[in-house]
TIDO-337748 format. One record per residue (C-alpha): x, y, z; residue in one letter; residue number from 1. Coordinates in pm, whole numbers, plus 50000, padded with zeros to 5 digits. Layout:
N
       X       Y       Z   residuo   num
       X       Y       Z         A   NUM
...
This chain:
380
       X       Y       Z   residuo   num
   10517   14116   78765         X     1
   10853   14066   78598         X     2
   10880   14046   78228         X     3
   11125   13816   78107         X     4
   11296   13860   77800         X     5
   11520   13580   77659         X     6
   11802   13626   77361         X     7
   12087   13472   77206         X     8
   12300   13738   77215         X     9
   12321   14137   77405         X    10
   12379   14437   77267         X    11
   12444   14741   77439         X    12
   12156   15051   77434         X    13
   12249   15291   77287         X    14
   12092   15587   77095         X    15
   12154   15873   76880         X    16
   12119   16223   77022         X    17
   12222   16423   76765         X    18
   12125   16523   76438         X    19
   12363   16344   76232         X    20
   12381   16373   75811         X    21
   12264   16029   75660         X    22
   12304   16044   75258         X    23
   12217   16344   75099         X    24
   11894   16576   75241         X    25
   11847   16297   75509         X    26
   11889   16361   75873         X    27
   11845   16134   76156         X    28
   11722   16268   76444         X    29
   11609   16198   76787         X    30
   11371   16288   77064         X    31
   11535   16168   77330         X    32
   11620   16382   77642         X    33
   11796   16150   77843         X    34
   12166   16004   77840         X    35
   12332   15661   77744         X    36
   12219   15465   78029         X    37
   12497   15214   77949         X    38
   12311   14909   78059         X    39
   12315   14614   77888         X    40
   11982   14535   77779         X    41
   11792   14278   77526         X    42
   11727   14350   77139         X    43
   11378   14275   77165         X    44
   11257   14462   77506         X    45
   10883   14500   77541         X    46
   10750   14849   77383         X    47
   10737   15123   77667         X    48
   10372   15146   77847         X    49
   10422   15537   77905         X    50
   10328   15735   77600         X    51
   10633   16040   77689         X    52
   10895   15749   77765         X    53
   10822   15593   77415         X    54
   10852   15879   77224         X    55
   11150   15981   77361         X    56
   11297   15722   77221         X    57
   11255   15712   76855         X    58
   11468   15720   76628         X    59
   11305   15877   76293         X    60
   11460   16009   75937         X    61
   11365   16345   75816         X    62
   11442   16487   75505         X    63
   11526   16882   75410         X    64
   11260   17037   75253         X    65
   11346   17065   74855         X    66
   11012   16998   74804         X    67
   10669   17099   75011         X    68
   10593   16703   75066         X    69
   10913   16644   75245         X    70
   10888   16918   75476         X    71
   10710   16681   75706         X    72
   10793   16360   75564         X    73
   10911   16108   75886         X    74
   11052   15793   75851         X    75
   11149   15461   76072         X    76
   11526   15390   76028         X    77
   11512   15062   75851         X    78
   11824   15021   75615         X    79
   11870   14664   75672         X    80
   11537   14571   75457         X    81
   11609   14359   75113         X    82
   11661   14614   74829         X    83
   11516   14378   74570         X    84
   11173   14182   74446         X    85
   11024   13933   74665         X    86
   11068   13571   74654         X    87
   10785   13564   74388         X    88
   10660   13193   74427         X    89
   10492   13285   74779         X    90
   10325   13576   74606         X    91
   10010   13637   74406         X    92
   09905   14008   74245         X    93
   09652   14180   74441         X    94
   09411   14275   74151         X    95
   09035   14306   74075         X    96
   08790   14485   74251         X    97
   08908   14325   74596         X    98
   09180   14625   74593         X    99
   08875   14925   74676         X   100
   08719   14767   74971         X   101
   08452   14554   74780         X   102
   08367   14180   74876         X   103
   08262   13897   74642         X   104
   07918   14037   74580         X   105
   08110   14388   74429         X   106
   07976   14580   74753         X   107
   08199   14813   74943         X   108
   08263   14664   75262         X   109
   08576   14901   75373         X   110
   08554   15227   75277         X   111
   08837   15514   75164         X   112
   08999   15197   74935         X   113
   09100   15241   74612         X   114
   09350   15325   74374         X   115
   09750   15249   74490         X   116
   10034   15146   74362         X   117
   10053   14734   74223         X   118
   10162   14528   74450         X   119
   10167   14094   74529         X   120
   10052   13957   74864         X   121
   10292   13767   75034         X   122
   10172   13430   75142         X   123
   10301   13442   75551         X   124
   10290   13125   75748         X   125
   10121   13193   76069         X   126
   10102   12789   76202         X   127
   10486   12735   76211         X   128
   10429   12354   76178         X   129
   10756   12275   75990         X   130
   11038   12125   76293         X   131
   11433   12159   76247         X   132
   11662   12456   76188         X   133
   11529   12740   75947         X   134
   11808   13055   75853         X   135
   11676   13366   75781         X   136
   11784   13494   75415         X   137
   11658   13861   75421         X   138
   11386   14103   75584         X   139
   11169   14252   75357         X   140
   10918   14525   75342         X   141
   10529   14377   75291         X   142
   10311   14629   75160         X   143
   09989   14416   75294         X   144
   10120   14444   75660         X   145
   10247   14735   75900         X   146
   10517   14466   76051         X   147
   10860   14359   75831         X   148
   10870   13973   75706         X   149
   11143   13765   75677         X   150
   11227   13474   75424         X   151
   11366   13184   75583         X   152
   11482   12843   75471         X   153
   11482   12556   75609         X   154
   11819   12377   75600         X   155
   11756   12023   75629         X   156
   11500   12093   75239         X   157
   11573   12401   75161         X   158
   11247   12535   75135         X   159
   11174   12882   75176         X   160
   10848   13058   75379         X   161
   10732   13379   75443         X   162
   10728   13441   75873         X   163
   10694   13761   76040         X   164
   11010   13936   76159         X   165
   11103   13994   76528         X   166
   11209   14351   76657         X   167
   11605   14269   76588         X   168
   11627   13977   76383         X   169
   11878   13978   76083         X   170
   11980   13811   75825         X   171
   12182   13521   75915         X   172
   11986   13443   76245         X   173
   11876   13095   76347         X   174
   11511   13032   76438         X   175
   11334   12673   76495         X   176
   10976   12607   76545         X   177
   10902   12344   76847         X   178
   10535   12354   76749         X   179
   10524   11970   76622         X   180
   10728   11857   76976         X   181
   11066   11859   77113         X   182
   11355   11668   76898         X   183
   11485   11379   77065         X   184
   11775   11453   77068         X   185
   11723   11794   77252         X   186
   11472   11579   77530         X   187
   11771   11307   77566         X   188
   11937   11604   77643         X   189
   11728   11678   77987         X   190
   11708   11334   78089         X   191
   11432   11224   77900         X   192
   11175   11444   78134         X   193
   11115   11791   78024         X   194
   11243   12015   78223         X   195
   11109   12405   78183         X   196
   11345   12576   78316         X   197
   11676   12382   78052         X   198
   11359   12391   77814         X   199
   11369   12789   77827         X   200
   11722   12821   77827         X   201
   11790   12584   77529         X   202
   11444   12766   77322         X   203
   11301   13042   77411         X   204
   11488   13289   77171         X   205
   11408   13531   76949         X   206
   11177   13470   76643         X   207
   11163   13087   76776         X   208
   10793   12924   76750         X   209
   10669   12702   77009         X   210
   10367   12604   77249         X   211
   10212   12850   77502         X   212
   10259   12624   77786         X   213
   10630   12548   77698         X   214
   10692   12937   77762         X   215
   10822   13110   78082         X   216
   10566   13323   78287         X   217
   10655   13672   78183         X   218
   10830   13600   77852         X   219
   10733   13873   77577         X   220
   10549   13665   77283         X   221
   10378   13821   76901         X   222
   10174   13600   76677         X   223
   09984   13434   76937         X   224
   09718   13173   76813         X   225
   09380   13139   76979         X   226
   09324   12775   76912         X   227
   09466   12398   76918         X   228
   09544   12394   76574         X   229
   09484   12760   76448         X   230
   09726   13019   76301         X   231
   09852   13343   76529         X   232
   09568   13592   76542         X   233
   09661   13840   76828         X   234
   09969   14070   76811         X   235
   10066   14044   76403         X   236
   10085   14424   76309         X   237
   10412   14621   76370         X   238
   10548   14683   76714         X   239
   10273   14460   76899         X   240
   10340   14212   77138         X   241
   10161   13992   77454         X   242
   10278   13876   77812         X   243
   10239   13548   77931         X   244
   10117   13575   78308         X   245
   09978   13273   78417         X   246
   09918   12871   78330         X   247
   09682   12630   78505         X   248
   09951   12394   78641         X   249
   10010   12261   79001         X   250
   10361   12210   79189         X   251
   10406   11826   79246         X   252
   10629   11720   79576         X   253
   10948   11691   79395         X   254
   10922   12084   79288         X   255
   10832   11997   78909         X   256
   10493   12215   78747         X   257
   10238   12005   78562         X   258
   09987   12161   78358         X   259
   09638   12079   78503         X   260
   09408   12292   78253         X   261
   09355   12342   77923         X   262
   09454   12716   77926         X   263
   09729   12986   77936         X   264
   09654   13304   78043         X   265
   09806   13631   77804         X   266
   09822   14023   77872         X   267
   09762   14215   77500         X   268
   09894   14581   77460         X   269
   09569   14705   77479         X   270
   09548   14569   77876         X   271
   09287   14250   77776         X   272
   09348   13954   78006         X   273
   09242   13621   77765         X   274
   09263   13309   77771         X   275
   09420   13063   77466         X   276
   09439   12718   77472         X   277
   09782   12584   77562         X   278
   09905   12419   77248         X   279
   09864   12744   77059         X   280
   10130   12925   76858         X   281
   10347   13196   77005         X   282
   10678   13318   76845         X   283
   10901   13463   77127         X   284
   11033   13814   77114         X   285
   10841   14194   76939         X   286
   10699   14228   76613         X   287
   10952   14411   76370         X   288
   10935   14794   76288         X   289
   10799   14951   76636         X   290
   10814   15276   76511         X   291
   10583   15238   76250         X   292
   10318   15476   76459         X   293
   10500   15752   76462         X   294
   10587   15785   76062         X   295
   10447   16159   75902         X   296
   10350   16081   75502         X   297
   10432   16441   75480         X   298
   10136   16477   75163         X   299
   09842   16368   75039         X   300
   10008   16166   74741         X   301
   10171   15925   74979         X   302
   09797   15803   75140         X   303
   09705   15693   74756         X   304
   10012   15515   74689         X   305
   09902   15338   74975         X   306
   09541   15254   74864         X   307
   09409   15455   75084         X   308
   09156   15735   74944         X   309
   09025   16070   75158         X   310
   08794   16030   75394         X   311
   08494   16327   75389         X   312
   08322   16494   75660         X   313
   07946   16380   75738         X   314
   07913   16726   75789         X   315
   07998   16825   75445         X   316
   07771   16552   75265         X   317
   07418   16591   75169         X   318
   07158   16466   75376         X   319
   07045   16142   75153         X   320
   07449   16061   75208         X   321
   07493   16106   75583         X   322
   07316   16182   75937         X   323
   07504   16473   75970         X   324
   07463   16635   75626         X   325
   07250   16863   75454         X   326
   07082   17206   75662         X   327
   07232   17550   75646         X   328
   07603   17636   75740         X   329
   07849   17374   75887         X   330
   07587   17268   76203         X   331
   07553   16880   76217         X   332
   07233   17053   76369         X   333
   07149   16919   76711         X   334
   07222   16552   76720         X   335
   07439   16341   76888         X   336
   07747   16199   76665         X   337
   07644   15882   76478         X   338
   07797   15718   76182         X   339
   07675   15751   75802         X   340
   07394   15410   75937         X   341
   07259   15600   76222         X   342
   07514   15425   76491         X   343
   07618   15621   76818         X   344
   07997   15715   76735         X   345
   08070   15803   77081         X   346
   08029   15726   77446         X   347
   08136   15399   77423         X   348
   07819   15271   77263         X   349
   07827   14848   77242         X   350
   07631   14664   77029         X   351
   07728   14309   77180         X   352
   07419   14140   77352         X   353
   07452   14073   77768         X   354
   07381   13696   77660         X   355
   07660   13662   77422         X   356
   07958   13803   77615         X   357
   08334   13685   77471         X   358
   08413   13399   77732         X   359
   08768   13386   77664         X   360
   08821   13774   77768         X   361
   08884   13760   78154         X   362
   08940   14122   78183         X   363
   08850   14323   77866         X   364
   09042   14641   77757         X   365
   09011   15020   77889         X   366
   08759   15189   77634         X   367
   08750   15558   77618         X   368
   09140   15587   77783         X   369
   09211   15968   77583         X   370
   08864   16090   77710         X   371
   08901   15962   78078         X   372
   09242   16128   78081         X   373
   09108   16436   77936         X   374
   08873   16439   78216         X   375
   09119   16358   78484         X   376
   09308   16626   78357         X   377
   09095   16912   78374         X   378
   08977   16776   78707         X   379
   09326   16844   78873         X   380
């Protein structure tokens, strides 16, 4: 199947492959063993699907080590992000007990939460409804998310939203939502009669919003809604993206495709075939900072600025506290791993009923892929 990838302008891919000196202690180096293919390829090309391929690839900022946490410390490259505060009337402080995992009731419902630095949630617009011409100001760094945001504005009001970035969007960049319909002017344009394949030419660009069924077979899509009217749900987080592979349309005599169903078929990351309904939300292109998996905090410190708190053995816990607790030595005795409520942690244990399957899955994902490849690997 060939993945189409659509973009307003090329760049050529390059890389660095040498440790070069970026600011003082900094270094910027990279993995890659290969050469400058000199191809011309798109900004926002689909993440690789080998695990060796994509980390040759990465392009990461290390630090000397003045100090035992920056021995290790790793870093995406990501100098283009806004300096400053955020545009603070589409934010609200995250305070209250909501910050360590606890719901309305006070009960923890997300463990290892706690503590952090202060920061505002940004209020992101995940429906795109809002037509016409929006620039984008900045790209900023969102402490609530693992993907950059961007601020936009719309030019013909000037108001200003919250979206999430593309892989390769900039400040300065044009992006349009088609979500409420085509202009006019851009239909009087084809004739009148929409025409998919002038339709994809004149929208389907980077960071652009606009109707499953309006996009290409193939294109590359992130923040892709579920429902008629819903917000993106799949592929939000950093580096994420889906694949269009299939509509239910028919070819008419004259060559055009009509849509006969109600549903476009999509290809997630983690190899699920679904099915959305076709006037959901996609935004074309990757979501921003792919290399956010292969960061190194480099110390403990760095996990509690990010609200995140250790997370203890069962092992080392009392019995009252865990399954695996309590007894003499470190033996989690003779029982089978199961989490602190008694749960099966491994095997692939499901607790979904036969009777209430997912109907919108048509292929559901690979479970256990790093065991079956241990296996295969000692098998050969």
């Amino acid at each position: 199947m060939a993945i189409r990838v659509a973009s307003r302008s090329l760049a050529l891919g390059g890389a660095c492959f040498y440790s070069s000196t970026a600011g003082s202690g900094t270094t910027i180096t990279s993995a890659s063993k290969t050469g400058v293919s000199g191809t011309i390829v798109s900004k926002f090309m689909p993440a690789t699907t080998t695990e060796q391929s994509s980390k040759d690839n990465v392009l990461l900022r290390t630090y000397k080590p003045r100090t035992p946490g920056l021995r290790h410390l790793k870093r995406p490259i990501n100098d283009h992000l806004w300096k400053g505060r955020p545009f603070l009337p589409l934010t609200i402080p995250k305070k209250g007990h909501g910050k360590g995992g606890r719901n309305a009731s006070g009960r923890i419902t997300v463990r290892h939460r706690g503590g952090g630095a202060k920061r505002r949630l940004r209020s992101v617009d995940f429906e795109r409804w809002r037509p016409g011409s929006h620039i984008v100001d900045r790209i900023e760094y969102d402490p609530g998310r693992s993907a950059h945001i961007a601020l936009i504005t719309e030019q013909a009001t000037g108001r200003k939203t919250y979206i999430v970035a593309a892989d390769g969007m900039r400040a300065g960049d044009i992006v349009q939502s088609y979500r409420s319909g085509i202009p006019q002017d851009l239909l009087d344009s084809m004739g009148g009669v929409i025409d998919p394949g002038i339709l994809a030419a004149k929208t389907a660009f980077r960071g652009n919003c606009l109707p499953v069924h309006l996009i290409p077979v193939g294109t590359v899509v992130y923040n892709v809604g579920s429902r008629l009217k819903g917000p993106a749900v799949f592929c939000r987080s950093a580096g994420t993206h889906a694949t269009i592979i299939s509509k239910e349309e028919e070819t008419r005599e004259d060559g055009t495709k009509v849509m006969t169903g109600q549903y476009v078929t999509v290809q997630l990351q983690s190899g699920e075939i679904r099915r959305v309904h076709k006037d959901a939300c996609a935004t074309i292109g990757v979501a921003s900072n792919p290399n956010h998996q292969y960061r190194q905090l480099g110390k403990a410190g760095r996990s509690r600025w990010l609200n995140i708190r250790p997370t203890v053995r069962g092992v080392a816990m009392n019995r009252v506290d865990h399954p695996h607790g309590g007894g003499r030595g470190k033996s989690k005795s003779n029982r089978h791993p199961t989490s602190p409520w008694g749960t099966p942690a491994k095997g692939g244990y499901k607790t979904r009923r036969k009777h209430n399957f997912n109907k919108w899955v048509v292929v559901p994902r690979v479970r256990n892929v790093e065991k079956r490849r241990e296996k295969n690997a000692k098998n050969s």
